[in-house]
MARBA-3410 file (N, C-alpha, C, O; in Angstrom, 1 decimal):
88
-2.1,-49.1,-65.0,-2.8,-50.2,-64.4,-1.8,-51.3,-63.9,-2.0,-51.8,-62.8 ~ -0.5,-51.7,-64.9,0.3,-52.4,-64.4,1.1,-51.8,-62.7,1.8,-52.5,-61.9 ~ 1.0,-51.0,-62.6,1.8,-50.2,-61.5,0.8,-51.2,-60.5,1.0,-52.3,-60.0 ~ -0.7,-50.2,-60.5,-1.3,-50.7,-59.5,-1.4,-52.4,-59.3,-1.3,-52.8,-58.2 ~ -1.7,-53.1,-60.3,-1.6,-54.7,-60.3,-0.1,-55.1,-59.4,0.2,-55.9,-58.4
0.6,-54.3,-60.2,1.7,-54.9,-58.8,2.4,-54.4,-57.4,3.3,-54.9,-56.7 ~ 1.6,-53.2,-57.5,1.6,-52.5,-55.9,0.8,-53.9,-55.1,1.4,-54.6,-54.3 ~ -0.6,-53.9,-55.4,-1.5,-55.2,-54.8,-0.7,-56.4,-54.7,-0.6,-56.9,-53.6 ~ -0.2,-57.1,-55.6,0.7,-58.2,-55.8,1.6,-58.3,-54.1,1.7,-59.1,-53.3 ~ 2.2,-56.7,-54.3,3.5,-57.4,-53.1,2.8,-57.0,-51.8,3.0,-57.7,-50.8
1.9,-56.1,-51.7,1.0,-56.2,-50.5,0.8,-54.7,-50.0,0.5,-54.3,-48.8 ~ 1.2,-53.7,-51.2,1.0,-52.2,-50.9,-0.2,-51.9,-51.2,-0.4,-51.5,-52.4 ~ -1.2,-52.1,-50.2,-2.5,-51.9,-51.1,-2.6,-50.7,-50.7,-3.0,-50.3,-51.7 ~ -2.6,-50.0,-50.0,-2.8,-48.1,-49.6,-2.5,-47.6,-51.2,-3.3,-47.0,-51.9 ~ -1.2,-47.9,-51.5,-0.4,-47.5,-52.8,-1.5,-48.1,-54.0,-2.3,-47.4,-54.6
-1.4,-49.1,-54.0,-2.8,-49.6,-55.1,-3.9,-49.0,-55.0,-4.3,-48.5,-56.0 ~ -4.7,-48.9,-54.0,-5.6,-48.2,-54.5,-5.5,-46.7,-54.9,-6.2,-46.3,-55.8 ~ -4.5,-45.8,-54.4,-4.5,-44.4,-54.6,-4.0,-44.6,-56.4,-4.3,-43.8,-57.4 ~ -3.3,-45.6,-56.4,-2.6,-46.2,-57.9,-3.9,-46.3,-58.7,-3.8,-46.1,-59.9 ~ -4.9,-46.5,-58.4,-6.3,-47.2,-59.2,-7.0,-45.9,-58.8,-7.7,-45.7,-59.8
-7.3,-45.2,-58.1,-8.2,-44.3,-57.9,-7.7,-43.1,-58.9,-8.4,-42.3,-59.5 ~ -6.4,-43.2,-59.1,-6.0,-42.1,-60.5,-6.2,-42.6,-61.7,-6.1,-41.9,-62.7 ~ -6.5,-44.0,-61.8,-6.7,-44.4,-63.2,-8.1,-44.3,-63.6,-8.5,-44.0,-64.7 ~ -8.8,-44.7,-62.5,-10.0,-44.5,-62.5,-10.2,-43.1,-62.4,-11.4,-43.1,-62.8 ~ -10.1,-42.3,-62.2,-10.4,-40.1,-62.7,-10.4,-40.4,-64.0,-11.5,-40.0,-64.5
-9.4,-41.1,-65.1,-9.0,-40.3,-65.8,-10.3,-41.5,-67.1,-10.8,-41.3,-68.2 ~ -10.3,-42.9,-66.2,-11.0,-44.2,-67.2,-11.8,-44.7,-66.6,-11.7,-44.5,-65.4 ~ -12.8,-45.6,-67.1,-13.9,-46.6,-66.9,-13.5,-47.4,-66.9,-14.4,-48.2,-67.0 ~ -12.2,-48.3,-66.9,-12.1,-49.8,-67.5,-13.1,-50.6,-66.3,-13.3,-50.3,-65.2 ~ -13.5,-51.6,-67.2,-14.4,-52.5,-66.2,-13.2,-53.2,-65.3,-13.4,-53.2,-64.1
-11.9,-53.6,-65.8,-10.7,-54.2,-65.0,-10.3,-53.6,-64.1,-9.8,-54.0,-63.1 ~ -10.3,-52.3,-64.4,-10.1,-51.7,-63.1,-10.7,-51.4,-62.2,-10.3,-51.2,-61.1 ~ -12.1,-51.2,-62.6,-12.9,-51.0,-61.3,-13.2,-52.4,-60.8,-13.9,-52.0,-59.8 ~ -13.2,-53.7,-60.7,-13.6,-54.8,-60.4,-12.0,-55.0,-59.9,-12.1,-55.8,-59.0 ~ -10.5,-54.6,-60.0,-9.6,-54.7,-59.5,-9.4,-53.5,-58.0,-8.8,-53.8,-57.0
-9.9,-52.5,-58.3,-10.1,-51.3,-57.1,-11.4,-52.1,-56.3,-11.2,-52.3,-55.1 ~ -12.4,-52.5,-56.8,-13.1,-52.8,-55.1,-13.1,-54.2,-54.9,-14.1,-54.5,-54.4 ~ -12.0,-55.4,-55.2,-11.4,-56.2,-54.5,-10.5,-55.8,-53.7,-10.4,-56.3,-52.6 ~ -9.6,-54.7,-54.4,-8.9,-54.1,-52.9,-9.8,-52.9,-51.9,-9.3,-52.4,-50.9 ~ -10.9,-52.8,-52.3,-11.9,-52.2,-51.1,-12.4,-53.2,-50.4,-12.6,-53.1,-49.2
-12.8,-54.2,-51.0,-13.3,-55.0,-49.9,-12.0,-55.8,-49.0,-12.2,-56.0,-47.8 ~ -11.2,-56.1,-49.3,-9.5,-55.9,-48.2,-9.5,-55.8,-47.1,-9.1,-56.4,-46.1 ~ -10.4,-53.8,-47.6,-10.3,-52.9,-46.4,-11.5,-52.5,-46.2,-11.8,-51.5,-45.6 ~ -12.2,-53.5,-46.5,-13.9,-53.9,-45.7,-14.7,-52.2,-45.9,-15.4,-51.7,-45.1 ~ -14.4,-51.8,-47.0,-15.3,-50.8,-47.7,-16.3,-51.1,-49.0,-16.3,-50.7,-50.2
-17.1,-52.2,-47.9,-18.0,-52.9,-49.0,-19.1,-51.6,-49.7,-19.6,-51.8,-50.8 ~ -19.4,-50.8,-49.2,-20.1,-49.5,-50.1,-19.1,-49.2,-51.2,-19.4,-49.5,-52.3 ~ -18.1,-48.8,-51.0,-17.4,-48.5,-52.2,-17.3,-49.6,-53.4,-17.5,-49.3,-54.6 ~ -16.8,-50.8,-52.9,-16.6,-52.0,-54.0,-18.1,-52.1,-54.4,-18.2,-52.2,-55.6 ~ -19.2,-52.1,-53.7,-20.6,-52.1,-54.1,-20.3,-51.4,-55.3,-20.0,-51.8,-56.4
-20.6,-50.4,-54.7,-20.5,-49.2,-56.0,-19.9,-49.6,-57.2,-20.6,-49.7,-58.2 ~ -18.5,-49.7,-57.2,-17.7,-49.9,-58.5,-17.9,-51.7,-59.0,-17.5,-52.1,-60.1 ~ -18.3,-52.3,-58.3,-19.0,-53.7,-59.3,-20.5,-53.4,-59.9,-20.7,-53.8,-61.0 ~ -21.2,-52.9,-59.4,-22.8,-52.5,-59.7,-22.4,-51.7,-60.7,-22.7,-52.5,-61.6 ~ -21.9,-50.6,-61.3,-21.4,-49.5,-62.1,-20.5,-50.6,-63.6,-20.4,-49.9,-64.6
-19.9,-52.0,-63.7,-19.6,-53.0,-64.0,-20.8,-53.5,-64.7,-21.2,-53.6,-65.8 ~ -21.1,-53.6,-63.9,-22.7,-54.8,-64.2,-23.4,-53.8,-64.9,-23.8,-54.2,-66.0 ~ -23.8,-52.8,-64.6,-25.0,-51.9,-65.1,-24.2,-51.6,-66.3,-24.8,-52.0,-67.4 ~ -23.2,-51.0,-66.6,-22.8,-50.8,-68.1,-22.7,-51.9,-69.0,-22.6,-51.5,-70.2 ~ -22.6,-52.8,-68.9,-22.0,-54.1,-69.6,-22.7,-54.2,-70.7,-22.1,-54.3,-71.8
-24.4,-54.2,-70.9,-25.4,-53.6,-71.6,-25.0,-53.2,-73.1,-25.0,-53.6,-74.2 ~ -24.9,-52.1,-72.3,-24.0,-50.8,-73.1,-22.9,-51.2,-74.0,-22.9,-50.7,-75.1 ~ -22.0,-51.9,-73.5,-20.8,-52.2,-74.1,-20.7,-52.3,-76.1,-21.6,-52.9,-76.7 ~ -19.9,-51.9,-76.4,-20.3,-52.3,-77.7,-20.0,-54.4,-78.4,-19.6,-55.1,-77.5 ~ -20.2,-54.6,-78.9,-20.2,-55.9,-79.3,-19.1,-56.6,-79.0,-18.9,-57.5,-78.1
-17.8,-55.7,-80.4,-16.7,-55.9,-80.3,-15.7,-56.1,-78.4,-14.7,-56.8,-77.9 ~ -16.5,-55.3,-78.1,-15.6,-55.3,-76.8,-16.1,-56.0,-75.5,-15.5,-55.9,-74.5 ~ -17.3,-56.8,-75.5,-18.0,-57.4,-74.2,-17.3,-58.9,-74.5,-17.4,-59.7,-73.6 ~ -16.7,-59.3,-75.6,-15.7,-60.4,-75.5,-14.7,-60.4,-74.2,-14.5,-61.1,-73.2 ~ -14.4,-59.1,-74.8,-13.2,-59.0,-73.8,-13.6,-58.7,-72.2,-12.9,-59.1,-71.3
-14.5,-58.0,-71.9,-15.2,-57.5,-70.5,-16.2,-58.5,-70.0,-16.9,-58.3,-69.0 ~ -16.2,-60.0,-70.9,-16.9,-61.1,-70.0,-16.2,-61.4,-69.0,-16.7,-61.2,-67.8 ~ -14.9,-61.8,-69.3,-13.7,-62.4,-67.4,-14.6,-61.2,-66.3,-15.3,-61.6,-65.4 ~ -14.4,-59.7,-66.6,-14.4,-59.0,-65.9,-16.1,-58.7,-65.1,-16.3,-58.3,-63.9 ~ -16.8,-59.1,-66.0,-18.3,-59.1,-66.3,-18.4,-60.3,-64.6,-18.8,-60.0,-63.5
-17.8,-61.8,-65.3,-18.0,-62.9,-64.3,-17.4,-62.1,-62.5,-18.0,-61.9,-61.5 ~ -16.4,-62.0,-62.8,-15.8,-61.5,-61.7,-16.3,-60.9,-60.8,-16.2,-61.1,-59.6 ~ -17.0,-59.7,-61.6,-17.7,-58.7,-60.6,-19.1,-59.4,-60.1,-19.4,-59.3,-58.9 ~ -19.8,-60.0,-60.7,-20.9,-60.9,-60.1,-20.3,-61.7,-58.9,-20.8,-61.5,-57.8 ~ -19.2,-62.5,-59.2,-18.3,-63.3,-58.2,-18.4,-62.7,-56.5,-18.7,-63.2,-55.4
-17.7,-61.1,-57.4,-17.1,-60.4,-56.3,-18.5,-59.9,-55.3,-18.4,-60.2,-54.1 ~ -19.5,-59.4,-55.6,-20.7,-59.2,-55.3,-21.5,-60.1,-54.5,-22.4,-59.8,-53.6 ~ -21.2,-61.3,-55.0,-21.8,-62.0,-54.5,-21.4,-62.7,-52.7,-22.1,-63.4,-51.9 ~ -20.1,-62.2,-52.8,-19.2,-61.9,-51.3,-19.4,-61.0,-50.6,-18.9,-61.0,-49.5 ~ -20.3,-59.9,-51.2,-20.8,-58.6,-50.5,-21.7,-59.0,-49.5,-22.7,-59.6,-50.0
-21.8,-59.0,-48.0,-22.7,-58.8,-47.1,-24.0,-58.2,-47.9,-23.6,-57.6,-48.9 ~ -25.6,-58.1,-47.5,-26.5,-57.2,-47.6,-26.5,-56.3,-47.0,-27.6,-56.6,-46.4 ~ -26.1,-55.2,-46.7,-26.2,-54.2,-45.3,-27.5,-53.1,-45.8,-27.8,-52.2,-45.1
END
């Protein structure tokens, strides 16, 4: 995940996302999927960042106790980010 955070950082986002699209095969993290479709929406693939903030939001629920501490920032974020989504 640090790779991809700083592929995006210097402005390799082609590199970041393919950097996040392997991390995401192998994990769910909510940080990373709410970090992959901020760089989809970049590249104005608001269906895909749809997708991966909705998939955010709908598990959060689920989350166990211990850990929705930590997946609130990410929780706010993806609402954030969503809420910048056009309705198409």
């Amino acid at each position: 995940m640090a790779l991809a955070e700083a592929q995006g950082a210097v402005g390799q986002i082609d590199k970041a996302l393919a950097t996040w699209q392997q991390v995401l095969s192998m994990y769910a993290y909510s940080r990373a999927r709410v970090q992959y479709a901020d760089l989809l929406m970049q590249r104005e693939d608001v269906v895909g960042a749809r997708k991966q903030l909705q998939g955010v939001i709908d598990d959060y629920p689920f989350t166990p106790k211990f850990q929705q501490k930590k997946e609130t920032v990410w929780l706010r974020r993806a609402h954030d980010l969503m809420g910048k989504i056009p309705n198409v």
